[in-house]
N, CA, C and O atoms as a DFTB+ gen file, in Angstrom:
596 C
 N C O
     1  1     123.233      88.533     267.929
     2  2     123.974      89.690     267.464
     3  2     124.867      89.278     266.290
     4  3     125.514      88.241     266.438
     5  1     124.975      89.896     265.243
     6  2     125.434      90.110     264.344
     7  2     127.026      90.474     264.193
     8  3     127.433      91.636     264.178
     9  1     128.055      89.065     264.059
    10  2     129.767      89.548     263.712
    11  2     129.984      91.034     263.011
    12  3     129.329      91.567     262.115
    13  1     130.925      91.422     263.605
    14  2     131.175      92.562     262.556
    15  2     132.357      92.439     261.969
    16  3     133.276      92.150     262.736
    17  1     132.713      92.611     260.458
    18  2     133.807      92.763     260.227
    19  2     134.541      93.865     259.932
    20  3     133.699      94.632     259.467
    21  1     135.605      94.427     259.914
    22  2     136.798      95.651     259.744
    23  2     137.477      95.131     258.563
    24  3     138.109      94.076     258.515
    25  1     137.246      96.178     257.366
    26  2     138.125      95.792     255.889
    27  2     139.251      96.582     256.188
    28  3     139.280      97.802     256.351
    29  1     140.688      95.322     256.276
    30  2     141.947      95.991     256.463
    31  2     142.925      95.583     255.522
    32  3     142.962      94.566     254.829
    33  1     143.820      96.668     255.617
    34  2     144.880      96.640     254.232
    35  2     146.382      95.714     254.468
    36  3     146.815      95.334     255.556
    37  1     146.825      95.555     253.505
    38  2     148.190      94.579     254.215
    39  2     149.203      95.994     253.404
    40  3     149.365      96.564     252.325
    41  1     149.660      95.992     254.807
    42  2     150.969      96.982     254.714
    43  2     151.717      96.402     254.289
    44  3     152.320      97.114     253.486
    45  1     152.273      95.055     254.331
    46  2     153.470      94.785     254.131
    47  2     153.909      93.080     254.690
    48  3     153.280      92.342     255.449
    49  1     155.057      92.876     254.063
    50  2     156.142      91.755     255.076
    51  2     157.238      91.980     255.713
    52  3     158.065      92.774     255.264
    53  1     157.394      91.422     256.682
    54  2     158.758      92.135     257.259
    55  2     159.239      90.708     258.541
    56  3     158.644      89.681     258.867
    57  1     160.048      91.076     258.802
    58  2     161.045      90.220     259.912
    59  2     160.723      90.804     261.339
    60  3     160.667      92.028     261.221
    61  1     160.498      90.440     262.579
    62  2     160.527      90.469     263.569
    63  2     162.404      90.473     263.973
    64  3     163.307      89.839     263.427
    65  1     162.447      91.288     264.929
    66  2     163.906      91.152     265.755
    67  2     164.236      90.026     266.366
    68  3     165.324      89.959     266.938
    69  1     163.265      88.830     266.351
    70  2     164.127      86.956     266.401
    71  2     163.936      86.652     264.680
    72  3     163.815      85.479     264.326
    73  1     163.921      87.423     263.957
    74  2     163.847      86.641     262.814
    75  2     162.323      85.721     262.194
    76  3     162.202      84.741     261.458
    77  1     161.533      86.422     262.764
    78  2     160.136      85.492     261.939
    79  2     159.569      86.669     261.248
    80  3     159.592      87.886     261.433
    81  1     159.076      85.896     260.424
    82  2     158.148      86.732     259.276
    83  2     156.580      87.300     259.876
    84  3     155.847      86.571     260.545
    85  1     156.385      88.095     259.669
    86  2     154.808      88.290     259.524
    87  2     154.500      89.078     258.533
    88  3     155.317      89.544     257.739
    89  1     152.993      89.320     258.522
    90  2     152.269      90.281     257.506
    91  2     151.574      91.233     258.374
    92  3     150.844      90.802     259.266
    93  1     151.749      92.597     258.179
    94  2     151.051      93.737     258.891
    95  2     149.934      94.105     258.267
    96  3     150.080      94.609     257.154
    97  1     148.495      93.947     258.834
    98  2     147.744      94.516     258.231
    99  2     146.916      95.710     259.014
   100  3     146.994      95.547     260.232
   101  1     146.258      96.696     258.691
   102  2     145.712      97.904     259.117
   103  2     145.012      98.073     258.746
   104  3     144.930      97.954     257.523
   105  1     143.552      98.638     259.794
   106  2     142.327      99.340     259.302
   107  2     142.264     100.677     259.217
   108  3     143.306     101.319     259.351
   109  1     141.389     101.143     259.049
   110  2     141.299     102.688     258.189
   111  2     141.575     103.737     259.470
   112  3     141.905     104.911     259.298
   113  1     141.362     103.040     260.933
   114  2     141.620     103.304     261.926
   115  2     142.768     103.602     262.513
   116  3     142.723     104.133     263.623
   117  1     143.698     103.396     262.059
   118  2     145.152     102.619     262.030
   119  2     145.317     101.512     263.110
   120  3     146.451     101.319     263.547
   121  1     144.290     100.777     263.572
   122  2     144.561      99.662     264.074
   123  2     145.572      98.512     263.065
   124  3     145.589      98.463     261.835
   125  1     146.484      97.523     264.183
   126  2     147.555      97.375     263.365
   127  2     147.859      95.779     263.993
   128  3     148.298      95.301     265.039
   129  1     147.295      95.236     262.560
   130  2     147.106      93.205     262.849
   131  2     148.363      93.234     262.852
   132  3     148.877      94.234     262.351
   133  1     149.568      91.799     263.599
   134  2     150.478      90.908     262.494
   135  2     150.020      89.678     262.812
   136  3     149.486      89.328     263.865
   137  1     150.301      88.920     261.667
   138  2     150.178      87.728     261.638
   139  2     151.150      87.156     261.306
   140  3     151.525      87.318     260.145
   141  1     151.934      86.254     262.226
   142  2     153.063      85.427     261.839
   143  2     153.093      84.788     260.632
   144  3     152.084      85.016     259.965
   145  1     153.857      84.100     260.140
   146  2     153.805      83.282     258.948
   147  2     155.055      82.603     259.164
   148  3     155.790      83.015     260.061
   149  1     155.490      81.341     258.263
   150  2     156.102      80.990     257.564
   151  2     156.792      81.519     256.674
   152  3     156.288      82.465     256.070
   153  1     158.251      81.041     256.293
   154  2     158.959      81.555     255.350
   155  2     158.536      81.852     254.355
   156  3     158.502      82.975     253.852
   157  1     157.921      80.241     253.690
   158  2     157.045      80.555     252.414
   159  2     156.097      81.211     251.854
   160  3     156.067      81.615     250.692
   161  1     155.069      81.364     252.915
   162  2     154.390      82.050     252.559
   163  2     154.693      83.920     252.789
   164  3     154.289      84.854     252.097
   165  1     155.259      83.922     253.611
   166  2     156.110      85.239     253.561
   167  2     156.707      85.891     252.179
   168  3     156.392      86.977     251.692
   169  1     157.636      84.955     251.687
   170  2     157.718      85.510     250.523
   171  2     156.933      85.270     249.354
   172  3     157.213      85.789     248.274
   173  1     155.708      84.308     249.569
   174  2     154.876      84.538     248.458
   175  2     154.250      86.027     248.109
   176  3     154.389      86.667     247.067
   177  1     153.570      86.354     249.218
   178  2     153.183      87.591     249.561
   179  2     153.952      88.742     248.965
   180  3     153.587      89.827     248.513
   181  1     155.326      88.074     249.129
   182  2     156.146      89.469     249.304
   183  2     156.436      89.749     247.776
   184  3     156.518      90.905     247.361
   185  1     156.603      88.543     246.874
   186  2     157.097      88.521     245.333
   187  2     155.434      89.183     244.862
   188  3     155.423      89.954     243.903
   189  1     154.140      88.867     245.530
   190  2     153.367      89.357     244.254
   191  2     153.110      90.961     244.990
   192  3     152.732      91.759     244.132
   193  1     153.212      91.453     246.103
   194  2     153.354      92.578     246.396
   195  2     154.496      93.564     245.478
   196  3     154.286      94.748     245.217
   197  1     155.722      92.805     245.066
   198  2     156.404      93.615     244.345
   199  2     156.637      93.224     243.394
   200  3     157.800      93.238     242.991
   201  1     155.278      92.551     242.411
   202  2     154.894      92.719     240.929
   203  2     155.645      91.408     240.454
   204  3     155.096      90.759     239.563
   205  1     156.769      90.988     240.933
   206  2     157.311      89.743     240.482
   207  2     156.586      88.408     240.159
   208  3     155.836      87.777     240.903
   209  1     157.018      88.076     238.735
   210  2     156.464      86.835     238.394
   211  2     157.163      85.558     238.307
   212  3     158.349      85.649     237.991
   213  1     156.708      84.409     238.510
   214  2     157.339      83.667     238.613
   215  2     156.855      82.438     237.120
   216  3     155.807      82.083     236.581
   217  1     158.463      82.122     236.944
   218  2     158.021      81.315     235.759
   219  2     157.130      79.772     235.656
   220  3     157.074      78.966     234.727
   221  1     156.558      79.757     236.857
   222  2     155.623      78.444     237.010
   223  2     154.960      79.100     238.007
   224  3     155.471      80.058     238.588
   225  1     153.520      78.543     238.347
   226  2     152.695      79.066     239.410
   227  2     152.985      78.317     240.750
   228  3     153.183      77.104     240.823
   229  1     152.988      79.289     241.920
   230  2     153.543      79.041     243.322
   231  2     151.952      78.476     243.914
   232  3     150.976      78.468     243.163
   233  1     151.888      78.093     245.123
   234  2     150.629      77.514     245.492
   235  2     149.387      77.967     245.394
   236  3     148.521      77.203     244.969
   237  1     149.167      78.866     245.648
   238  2     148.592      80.256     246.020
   239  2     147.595      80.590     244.414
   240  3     146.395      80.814     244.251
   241  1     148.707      80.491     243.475
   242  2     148.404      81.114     241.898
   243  2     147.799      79.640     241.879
   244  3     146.579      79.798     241.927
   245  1     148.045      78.502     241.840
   246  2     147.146      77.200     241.446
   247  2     145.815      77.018     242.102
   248  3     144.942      76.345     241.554
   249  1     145.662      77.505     243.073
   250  2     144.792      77.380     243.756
   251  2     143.909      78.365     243.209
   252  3     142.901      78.013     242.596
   253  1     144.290      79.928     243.428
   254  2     143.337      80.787     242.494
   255  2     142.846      80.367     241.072
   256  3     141.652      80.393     240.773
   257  1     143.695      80.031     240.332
   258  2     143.554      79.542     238.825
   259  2     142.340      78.186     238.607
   260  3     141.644      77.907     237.631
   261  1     142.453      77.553     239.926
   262  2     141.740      76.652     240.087
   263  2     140.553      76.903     240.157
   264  3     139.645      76.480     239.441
   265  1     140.505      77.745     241.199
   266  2     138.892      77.916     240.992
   267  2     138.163      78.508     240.134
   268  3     137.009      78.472     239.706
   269  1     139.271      79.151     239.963
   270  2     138.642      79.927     238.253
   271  2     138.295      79.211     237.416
   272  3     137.111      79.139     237.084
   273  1     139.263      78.487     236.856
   274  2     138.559      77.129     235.461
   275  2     137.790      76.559     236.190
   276  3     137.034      76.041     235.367
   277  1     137.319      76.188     237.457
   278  2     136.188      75.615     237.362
   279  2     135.080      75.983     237.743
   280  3     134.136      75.270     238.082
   281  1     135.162      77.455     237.692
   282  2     133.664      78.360     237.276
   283  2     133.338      79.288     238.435
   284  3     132.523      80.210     238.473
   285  1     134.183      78.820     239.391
   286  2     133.764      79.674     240.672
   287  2     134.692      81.252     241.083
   288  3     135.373      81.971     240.352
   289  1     134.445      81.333     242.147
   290  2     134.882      82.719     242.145
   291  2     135.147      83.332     243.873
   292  3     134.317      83.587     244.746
   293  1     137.170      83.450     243.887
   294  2     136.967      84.217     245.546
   295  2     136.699      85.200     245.559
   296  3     137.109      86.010     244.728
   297  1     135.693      85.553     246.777
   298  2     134.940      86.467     247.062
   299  2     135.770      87.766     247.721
   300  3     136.004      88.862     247.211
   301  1     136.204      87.133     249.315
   302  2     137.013      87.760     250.173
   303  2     137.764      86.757     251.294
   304  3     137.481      85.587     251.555
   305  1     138.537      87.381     251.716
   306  2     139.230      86.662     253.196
   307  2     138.495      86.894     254.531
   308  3     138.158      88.061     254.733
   309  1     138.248      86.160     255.295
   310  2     137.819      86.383     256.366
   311  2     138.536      86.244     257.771
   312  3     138.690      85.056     258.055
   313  1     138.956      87.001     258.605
   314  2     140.065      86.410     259.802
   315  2     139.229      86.353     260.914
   316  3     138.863      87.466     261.292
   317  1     138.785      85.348     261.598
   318  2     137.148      85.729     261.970
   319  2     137.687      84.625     263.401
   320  3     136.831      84.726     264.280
   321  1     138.440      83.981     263.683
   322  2     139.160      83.770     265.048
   323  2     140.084      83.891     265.502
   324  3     141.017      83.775     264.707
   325  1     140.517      84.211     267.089
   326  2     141.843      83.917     267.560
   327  2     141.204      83.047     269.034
   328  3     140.197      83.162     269.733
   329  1     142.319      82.220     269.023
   330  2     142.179      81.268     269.788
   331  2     143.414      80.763     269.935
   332  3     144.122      80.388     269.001
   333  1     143.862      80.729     271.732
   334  2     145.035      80.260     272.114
   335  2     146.304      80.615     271.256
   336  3     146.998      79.758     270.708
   337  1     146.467      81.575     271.215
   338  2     147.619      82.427     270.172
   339  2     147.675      82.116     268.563
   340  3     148.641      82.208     267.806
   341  1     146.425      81.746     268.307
   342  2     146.448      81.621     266.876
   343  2     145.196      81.975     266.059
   344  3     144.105      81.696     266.554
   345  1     145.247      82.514     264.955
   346  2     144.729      82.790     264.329
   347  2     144.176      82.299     263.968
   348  3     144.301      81.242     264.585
   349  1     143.047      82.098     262.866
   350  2     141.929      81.310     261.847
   351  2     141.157      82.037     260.945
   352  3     140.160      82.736     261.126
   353  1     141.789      81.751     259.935
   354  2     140.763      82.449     258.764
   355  2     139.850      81.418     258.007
   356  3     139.704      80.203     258.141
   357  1     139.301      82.320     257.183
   358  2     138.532      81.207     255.632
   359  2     138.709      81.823     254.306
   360  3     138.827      83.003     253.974
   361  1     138.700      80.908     253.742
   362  2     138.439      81.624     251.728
   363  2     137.021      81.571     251.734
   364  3     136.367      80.640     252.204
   365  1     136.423      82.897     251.040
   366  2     135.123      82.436     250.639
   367  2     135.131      82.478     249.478
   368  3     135.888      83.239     248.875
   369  1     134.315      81.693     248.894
   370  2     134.180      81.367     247.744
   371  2     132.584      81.067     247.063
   372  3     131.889      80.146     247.493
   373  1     132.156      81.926     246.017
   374  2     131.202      81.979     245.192
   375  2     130.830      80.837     243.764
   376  3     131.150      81.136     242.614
   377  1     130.374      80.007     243.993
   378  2     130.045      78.682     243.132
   379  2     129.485      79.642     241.762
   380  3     130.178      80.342     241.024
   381  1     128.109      79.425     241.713
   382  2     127.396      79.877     239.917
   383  2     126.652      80.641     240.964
   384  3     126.617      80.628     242.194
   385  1     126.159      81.209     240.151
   386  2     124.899      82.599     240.528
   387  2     123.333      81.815     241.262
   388  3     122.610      80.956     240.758
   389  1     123.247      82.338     242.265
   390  2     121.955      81.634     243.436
   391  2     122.501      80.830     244.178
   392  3     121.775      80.179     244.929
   393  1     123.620      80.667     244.200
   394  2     123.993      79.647     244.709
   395  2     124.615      80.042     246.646
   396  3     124.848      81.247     246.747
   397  1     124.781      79.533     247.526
   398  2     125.284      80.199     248.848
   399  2     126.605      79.669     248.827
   400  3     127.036      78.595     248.409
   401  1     127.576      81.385     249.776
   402  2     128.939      81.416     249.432
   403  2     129.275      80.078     250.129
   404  3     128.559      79.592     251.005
   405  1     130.350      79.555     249.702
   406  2     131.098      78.776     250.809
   407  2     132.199      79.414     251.501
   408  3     132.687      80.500     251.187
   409  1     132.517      78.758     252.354
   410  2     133.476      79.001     253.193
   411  2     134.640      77.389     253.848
   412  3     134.466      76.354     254.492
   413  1     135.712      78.071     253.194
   414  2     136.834      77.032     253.596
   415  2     138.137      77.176     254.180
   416  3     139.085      77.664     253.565
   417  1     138.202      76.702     255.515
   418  2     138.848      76.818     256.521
   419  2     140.480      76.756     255.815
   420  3     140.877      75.785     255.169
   421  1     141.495      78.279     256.150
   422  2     142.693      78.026     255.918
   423  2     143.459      79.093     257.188
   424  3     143.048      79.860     258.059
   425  1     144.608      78.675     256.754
   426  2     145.664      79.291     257.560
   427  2     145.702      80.989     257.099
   428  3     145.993      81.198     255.921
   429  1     145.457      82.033     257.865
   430  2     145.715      83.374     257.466
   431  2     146.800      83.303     256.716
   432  3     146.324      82.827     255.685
   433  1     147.815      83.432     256.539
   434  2     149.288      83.722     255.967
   435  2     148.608      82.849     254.731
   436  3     149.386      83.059     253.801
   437  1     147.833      82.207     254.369
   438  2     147.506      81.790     253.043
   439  2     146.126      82.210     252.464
   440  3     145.643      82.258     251.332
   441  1     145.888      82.368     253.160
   442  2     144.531      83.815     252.742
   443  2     144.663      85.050     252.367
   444  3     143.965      85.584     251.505
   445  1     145.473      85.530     252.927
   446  2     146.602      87.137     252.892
   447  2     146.880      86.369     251.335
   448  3     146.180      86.864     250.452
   449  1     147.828      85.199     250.859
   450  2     148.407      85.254     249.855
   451  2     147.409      85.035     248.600
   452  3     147.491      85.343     247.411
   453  1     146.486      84.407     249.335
   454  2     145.159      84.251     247.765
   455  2     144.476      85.627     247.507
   456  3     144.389      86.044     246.352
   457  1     143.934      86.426     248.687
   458  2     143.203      87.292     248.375
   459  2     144.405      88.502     248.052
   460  3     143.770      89.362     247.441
   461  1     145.437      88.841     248.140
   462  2     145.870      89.527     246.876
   463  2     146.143      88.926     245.528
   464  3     146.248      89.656     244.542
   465  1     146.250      87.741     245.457
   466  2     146.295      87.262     244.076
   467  2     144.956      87.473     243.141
   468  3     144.661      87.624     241.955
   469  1     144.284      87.379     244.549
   470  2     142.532      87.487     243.637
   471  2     141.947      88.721     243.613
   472  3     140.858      88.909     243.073
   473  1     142.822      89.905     244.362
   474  2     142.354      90.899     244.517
   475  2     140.931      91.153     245.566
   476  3     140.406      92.156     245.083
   477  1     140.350      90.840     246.392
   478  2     139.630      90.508     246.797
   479  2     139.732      90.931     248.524
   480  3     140.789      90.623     249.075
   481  1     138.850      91.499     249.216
   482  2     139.220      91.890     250.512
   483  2     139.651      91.123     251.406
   484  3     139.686      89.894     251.332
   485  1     140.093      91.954     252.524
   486  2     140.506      90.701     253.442
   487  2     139.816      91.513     254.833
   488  3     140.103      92.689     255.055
   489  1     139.032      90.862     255.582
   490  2     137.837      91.313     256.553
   491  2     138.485      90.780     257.882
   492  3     138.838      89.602     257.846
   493  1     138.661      91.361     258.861
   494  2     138.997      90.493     260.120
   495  2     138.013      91.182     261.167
   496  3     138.014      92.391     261.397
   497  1     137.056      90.118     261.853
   498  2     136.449      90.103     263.136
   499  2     136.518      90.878     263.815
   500  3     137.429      90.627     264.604
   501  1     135.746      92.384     264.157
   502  2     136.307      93.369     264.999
   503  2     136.565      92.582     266.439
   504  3     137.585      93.059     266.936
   505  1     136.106      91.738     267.127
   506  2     136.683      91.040     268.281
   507  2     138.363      90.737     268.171
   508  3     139.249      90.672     269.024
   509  1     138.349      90.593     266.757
   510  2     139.476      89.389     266.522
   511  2     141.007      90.417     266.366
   512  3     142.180      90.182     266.656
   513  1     140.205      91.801     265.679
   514  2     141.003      92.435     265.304
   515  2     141.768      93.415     266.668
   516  3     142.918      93.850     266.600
   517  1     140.843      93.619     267.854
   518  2     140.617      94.476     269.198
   519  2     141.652      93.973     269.863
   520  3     142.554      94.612     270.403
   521  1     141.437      92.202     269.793
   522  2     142.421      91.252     270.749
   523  2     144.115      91.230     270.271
   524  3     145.126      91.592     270.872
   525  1     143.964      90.802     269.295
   526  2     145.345      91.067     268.381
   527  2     145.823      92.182     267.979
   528  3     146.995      92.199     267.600
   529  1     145.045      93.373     267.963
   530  2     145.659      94.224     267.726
   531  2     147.390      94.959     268.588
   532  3     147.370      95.019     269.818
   533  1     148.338      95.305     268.054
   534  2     149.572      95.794     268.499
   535  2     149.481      97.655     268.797
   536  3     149.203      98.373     267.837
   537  1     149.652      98.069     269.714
   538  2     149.724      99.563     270.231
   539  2     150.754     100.216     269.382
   540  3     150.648     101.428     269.195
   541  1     151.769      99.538     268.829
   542  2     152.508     100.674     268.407
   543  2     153.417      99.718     267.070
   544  3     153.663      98.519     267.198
   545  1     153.798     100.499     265.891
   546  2     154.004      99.846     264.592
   547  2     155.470      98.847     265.376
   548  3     156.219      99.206     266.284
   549  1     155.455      97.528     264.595
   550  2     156.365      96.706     264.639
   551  2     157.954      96.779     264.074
   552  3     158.961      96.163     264.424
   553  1     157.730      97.793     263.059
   554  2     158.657      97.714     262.128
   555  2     158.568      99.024     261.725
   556  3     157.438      99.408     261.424
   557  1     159.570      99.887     261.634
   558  2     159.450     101.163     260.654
   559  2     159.523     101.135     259.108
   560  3     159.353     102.158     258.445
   561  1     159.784      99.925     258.557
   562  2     159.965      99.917     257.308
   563  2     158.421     100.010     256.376
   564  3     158.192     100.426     255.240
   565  1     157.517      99.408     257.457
   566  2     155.818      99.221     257.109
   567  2     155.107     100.760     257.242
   568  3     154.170     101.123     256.530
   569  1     155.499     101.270     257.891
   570  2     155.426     102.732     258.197
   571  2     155.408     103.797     257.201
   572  3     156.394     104.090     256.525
   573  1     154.079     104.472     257.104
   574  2     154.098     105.607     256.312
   575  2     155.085     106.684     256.463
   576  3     155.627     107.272     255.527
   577  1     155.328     106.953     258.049
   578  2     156.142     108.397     258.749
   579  2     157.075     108.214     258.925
   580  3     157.349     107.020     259.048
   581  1     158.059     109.079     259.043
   582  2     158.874     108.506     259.746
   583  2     159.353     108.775     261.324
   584  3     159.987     109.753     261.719
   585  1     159.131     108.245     261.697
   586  2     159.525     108.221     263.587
   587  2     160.892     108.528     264.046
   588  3     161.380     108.055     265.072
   589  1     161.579     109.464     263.122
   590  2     162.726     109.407     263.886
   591  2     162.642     110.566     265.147
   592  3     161.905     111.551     265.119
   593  1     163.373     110.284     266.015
   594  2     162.925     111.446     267.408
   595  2     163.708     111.044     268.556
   596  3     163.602     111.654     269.620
């Protein structure tokens, strides 16, 4: 049988009520990922979400830039495990033309930050997405409506 994947959007960054970062992402469903993160990469996310540039490139931008000068090309993000409370994604990545994609094992919270830099989807595992998924929004600030009531 054949993985399926769910193309979902990143709502946003935001703080948890102990103070950790995650990234909210959502399918067209309104099913509703987070993925913890790190500080850093938290606000990587968060500066190119709100257009900010930075006067030297942050990890994320070297890494994209990288593969660019050297001919290749990211495709999409993939979030394609959870296992024992953690996540697992990949970059895929497109070499020259005929060639088969690769795939290279990274931390979600740094996949989230390449594939908006690269513009490029970000796909998570309908298993992956079912298990992790949260019943009700984390944060009202990520929130289209507003819930007051």
């Amino acid at each position: 049988m054949a993985e399926e994947f769910c193309a979902v959007e990143l709502r946003g960054v935001a703080e948890d009520k102990f103070g950790y970062d995650f990234a909210l992402l959502c399918d067209a469903q309104g099913r509703q990922l987070p993925i913890w993160m790190g500080r850093c990469q938290a606000v990587a996310i968060a500066f190119k979400l709100q257009g900010e540039t930075m006067p030297r490139p942050l990890t994320h931008d070297l890494l994209c830039n990288s593969v660019e000068r050297l001919g290749g090309q990211i495709t999409r993000v993939l979030i394609d495990d959870f296992w024992q409370d953690t996540f697992y994604a990949k970059v895929c990545l497109a070499a020259t033309a005929g060639e088969p994609e690769m795939q290279v094992d990274c931390r979600p919270s740094d996949g989230i930050a390449i594939a908006i830099r690269a513009g490029v989807p970000i796909l998570v595992r309908e298993d992956v997405l079912e298990e992790g998924k949260v019943p009700q929004p984390l944060t009202p600030d990520l929130e289209d409506e507003d819930d007051a009531g």
